[in-house]
C-alpha positions in Angstrom: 64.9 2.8 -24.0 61.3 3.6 -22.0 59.8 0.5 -20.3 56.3 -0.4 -21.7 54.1 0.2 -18.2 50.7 0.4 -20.0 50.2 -3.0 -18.5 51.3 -2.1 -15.2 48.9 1.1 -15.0 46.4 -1.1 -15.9 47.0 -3.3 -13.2 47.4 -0.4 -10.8 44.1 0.3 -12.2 41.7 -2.8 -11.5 43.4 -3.5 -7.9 42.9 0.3 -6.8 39.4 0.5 -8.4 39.8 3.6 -10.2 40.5 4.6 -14.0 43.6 4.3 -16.0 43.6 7.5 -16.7 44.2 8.4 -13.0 46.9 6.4 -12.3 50.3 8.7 -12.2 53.8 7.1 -12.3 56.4 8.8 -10.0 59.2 9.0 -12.6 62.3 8.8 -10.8 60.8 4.9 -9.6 60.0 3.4 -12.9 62.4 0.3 -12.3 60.3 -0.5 -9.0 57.3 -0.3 -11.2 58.4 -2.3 -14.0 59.7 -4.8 -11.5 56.1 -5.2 -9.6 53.8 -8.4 -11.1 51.4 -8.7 -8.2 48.9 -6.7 -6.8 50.3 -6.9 -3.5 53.5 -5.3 -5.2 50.8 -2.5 -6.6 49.2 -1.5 -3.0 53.0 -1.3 -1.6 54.2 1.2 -4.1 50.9 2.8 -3.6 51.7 3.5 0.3 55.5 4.5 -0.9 54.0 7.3 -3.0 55.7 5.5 -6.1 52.0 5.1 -7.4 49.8 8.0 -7.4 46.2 8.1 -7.8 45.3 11.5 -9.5 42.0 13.8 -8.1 38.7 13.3 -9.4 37.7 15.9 -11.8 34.3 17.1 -11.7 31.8 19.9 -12.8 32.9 22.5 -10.1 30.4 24.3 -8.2 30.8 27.9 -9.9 30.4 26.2 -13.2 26.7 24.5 -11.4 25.6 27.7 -10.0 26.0 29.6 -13.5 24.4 26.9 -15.8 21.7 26.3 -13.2 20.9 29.8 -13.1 20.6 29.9 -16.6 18.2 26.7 -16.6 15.7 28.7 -14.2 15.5 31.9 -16.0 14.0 30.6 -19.1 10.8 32.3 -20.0 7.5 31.6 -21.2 8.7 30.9 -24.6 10.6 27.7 -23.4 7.2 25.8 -22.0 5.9 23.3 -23.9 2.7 21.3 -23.6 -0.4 22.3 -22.2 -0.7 23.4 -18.2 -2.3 19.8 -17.4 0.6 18.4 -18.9 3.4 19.4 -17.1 0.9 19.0 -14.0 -1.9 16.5 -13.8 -5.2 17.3 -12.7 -5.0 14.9 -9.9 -2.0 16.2 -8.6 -3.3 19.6 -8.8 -6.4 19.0 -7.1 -4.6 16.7 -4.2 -2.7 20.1 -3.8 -5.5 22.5 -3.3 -7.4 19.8 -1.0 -4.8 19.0 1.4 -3.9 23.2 1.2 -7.5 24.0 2.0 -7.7 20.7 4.7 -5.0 22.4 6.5 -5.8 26.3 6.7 -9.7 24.5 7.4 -8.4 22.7 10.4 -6.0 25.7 11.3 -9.1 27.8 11.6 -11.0 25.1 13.8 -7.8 25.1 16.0 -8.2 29.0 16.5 -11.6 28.9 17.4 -12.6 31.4 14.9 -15.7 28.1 13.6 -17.1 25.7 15.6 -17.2 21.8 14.8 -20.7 22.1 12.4 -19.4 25.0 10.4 -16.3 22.9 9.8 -17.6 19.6 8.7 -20.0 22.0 6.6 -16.6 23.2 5.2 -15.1 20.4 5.1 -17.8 18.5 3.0 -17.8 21.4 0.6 -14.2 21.2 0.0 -14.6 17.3 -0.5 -17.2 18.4 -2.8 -14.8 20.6 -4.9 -16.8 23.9 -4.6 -14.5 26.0 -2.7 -11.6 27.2 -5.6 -9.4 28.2 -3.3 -7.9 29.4 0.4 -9.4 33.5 -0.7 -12.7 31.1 -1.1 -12.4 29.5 1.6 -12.2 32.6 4.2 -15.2 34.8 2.6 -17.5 31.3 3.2 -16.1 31.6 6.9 -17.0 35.1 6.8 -20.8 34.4 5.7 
C-alpha cells in the first residue's frame, strides 16, 4: 500500500520556499521520505537528490516575441479616445519645448546665431509661437 506524502511535499514545500506543485519525489526513496519529520531532514534529502525541485515554467521568449508583435501591429481601428487622451497637452507641449530648447541651443553651439538672436528665439519658443523644429530653422533663416 502507497504511503500518504501529501504532507511531506507540503513540508518540502514551505522549508524550500517554492510551490507544491514543484516538489518531485525520487521514487525508488520513498521510505526515506516518509521517514523524514523535520525540516532539517527535508534540506538533507534535498542535497541527496531524494527531493527534487522541478524548473520554473514560464511564458517562453518565442511565445513573447509572437504575441508582442501582434500587440504592435494593431491599426487605427484599435485607438480609442481622443489624441489628447492618450497624450496630455502638457506632456505634449514639454516635448516640443525641450525638443526645440535643444536643436536652439545646438544651433548657438555651432555658431550659425549669436547670443541676441537666441534669447529672441528662445523667448518665442517660451512664448509658444514657434510649432515646430521645420519652424524653428526658417525663423533662423529670416
Amino acid at each position: 500500500m502507497p504511503v500518504n506524502l501529501r504532507l511531506k511535499r507540503e513540508l518540502a514545500a514551505r522549508t524550500l520556499g517554492v510551490g507544491v506543485n514543484r516538489i518531485k519525489f525520487d521514487p525508488n526513496y520513498l521510505d526515506d521520505i516518509a521517514d523524514a519529520i523535520t525540516r532539517e531532514d527535508i534540506r538533507s534529502l534535498v542535497t541527496a537528490r531524494t527531493i527534487i525541485i522541478k524548473d520554473k515554467k514560464g511564458t517562453s521568449r518565442g511565445r513573447f516575441r509572437t504575441k508582442h508583435k501582434k500587440s504592435k501591429s494593431r491599426g487605427k481601428g484599435s485607438v480609442e479616445g481622443k489624441k489628447s487622451a492618450r497624450m496630455g497637452k502638457k506632456e505634449v507641449w514639454v516635448r516640443r519645448v525641450r525638443t526645440l530648447r535643444k536643436h536652439l541651443k545646438i544651433m548657438k553651439d555651432r555658431k550659425e546665431i549669436d547670443n541676441v538672436k537666441f534669447k529672441a528665439l528662445y523667448l518665442k519658443i517660451k512664448g509658444g509661437q514657434v510649432r515646430s523644429v521645420a519652424h524653428l530653422r526658417e525663423l533662423v533663416k529670416d
